[in-house]
C-alpha positions in Angstrom: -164.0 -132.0 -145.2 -162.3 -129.4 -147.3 -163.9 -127.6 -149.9 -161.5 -125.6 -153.0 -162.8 -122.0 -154.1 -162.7 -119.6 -156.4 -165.6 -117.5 -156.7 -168.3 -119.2 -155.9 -170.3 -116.8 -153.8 -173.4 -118.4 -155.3 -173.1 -122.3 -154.9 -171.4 -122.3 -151.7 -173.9 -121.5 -149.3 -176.3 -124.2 -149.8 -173.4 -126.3 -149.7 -172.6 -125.3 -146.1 -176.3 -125.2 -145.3 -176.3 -129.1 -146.6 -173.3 -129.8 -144.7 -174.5 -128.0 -141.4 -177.1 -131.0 -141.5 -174.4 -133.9 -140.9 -173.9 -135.1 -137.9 -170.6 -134.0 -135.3 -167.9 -134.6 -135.4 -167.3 -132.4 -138.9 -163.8 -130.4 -139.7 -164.9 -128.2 -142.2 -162.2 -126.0 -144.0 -162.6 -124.0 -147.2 -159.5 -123.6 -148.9 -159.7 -120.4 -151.4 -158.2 -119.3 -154.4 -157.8 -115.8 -154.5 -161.9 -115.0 -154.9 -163.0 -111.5 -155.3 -166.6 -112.1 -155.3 -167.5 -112.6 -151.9 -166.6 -116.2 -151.4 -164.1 -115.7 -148.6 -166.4 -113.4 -147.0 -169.2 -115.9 -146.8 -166.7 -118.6 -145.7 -165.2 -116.7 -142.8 -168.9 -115.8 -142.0 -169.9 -119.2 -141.3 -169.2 -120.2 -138.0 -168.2 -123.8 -138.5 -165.9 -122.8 -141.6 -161.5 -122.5 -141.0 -160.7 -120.7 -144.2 -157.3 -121.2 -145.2 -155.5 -119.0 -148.4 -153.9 -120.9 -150.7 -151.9 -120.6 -154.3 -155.0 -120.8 -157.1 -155.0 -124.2 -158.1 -157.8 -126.6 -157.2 -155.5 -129.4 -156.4 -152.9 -126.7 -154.6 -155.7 -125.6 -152.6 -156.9 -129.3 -151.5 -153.2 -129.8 -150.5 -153.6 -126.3 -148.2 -156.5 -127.4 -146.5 -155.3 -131.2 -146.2 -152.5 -129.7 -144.5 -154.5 -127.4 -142.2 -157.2 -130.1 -141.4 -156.6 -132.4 -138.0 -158.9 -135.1 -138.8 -158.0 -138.7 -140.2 -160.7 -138.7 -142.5 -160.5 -136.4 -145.5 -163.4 -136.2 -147.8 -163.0 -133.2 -150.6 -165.7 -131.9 -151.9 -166.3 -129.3 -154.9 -168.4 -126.6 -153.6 -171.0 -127.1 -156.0 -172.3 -130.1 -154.8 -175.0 -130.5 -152.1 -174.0 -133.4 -149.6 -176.9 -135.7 -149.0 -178.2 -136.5 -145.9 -176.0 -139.4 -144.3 -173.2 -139.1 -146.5 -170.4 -138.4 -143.5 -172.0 -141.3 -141.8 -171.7 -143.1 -144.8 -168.3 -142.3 -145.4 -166.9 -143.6 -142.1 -168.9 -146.4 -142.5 -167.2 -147.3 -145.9 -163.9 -146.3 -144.8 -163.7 -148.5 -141.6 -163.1 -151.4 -144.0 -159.3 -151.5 -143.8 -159.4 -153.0 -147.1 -160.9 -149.8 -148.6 -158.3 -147.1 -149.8 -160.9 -144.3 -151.0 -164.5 -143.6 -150.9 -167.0 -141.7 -153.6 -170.6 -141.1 -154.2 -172.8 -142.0 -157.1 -172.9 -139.4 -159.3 -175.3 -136.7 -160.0 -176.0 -133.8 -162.4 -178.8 -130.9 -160.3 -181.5 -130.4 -163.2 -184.3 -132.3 -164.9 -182.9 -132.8 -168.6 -183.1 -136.0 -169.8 -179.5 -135.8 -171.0 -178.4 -135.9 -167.4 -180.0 -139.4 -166.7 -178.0 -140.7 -169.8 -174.8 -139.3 -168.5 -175.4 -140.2 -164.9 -175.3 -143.7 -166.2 -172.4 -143.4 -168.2 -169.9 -142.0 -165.4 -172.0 -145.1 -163.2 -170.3 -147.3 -165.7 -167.0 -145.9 -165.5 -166.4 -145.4 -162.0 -167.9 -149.7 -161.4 -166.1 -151.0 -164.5 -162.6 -148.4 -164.4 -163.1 -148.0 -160.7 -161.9 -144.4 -161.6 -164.4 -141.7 -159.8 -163.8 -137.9 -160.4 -163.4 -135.3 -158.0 -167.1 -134.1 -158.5 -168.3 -137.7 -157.1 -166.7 -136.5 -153.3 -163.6 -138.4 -152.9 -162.9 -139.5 -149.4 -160.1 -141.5 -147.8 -158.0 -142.1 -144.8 -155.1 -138.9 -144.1 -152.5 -141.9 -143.9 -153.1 -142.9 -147.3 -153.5 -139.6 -148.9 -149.9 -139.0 -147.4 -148.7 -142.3 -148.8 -149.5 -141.1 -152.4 -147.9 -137.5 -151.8 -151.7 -136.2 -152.0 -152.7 -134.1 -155.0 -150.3 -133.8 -158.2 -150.1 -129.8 -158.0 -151.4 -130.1 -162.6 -154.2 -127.8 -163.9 -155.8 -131.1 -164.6 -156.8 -134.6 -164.0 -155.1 -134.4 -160.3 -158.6 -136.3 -159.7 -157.6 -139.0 -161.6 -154.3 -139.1 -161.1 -154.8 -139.6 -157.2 -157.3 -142.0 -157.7 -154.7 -144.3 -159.5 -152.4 -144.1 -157.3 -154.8 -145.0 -154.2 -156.2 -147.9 -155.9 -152.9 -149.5 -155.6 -153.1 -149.5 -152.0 -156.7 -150.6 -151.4 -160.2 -151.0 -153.0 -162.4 -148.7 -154.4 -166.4 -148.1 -151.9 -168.9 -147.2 -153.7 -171.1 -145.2 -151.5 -174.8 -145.5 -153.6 -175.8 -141.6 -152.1 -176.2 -139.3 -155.0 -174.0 -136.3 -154.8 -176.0 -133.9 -157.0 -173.1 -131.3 -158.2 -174.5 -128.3 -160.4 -175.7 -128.6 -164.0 -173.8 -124.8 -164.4 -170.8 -126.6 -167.0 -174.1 -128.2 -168.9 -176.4 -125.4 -169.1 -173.5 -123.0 -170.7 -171.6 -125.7 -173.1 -174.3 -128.0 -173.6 -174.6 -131.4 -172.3 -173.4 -133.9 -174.7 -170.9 -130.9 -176.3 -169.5 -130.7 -172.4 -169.0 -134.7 -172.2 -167.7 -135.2 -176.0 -164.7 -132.6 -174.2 -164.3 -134.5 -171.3 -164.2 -138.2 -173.1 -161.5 -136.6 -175.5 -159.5 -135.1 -172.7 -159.4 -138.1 -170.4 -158.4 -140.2 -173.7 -155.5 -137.9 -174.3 -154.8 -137.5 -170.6 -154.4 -141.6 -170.9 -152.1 -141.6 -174.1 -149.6 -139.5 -171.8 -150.7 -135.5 -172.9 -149.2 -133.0 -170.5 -151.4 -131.6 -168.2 -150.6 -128.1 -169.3 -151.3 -129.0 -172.5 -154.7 -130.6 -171.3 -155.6 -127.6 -170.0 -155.0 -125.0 -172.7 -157.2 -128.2 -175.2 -159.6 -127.7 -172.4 -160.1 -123.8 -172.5 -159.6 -123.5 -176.6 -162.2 -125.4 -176.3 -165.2 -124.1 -174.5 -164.5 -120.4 -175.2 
């Protein structure tokens, strides 16, 4: 599995301490951004962790540790979220269907609000009627079709999605039904339905052909 970082001394050891509960064999490489909070130090700490330096970028840095992994199975995973228990198990289980091209969990936000539940169920909806998951549902897939679709478009934003297109056209979409609970950090600070009023617009614009740069400086006006 590889994990992009930058900065997050605070999230990513209960992440590792989630994933140190999956069963062998497990790759585990931690591709970092240039961190000055401790991340890489935590990282290289952990016994089971390769850390590899890459170019600050998340999808740069999934490329760098796609390239530095050995195993045929890639799941990436955003080092705020907390693997549940099974979910390698269940990954290879719903990746040895050759018909499958790419893998993700259900979607989960880590906090009680009742706004979460709402937007659980809207991604739900999205990702079974678009068949378009986002990098923050744990997107797995075979190294032969990742390298078939050139990997990760090197953009500030929407490499998820952009990846996601392109692997549909090889193969289905699995649905694994494990929650991947992934930090309520973004919806604490911007506030929940502020944060997914952002995203809907973005991923609309993204859709209508906006440039990725251009997505990104929308993205950052906007939640200063």
């Amino acid at each position: 599995m590889i994990i992009p970082t930058l900065d997050e001394a605070s999230r990513l050891p209960r992440c590792l301490a989630a994933l140190a509960d999956q069963p062998p064999p497990c790759e585990l490489i931690v591709a970092d951004g240039g961190s000055r909070d401790g991340t890489r130090a935590l990282a290289a700490a952990h016994g089971a962790v390769r850390l590899v330096d890459a170019p600050r970028g998340r999808a740069t840095q999934m490329n760098a540790g796609a390239r530095a992994s050995r195993g045929e199975l890639l799941w990436f995973l955003h080092a705020d979220c907390v693997p549940p228990a099974g979910a390698l198990d269940a990954i290879r289980s719903a990746l040895a269907d050759p018909r499958a091209a790419l893998a993700a969990f259900r979607f989960a936000i880590d906090g009680r609000r009742a706004a979460y539940r709402l937007i659980e169920r809207g991604v739900a909806l999205r990702t079974r009627l678009l068949r378009l998951p986002w990098g923050d549902q744990g997107l797995a897939l075979r190294r032969t079709d990742f390298e078939a679709v050139g990997g990760f478009e090197e953009i500030p934003l929407f490499e998820d999605a952009r990846i996601v297109r392109a692997l549909r056209r090889r193969g289905r979409l699995a649905t694994i039904p494990l929650p991947l609970p992934t930090s309520a950090r973004r919806w604490e600070s911007r506030g929940p339905w502020r944060l997914t009023a952002l995203h809907l617009r973005l991923a609309l614009l993204e859709r209508l052909g906006a440039a990725p740069d251009a997505l990104a400086r929308h993205r950052d006006g906007a939640v200063r």
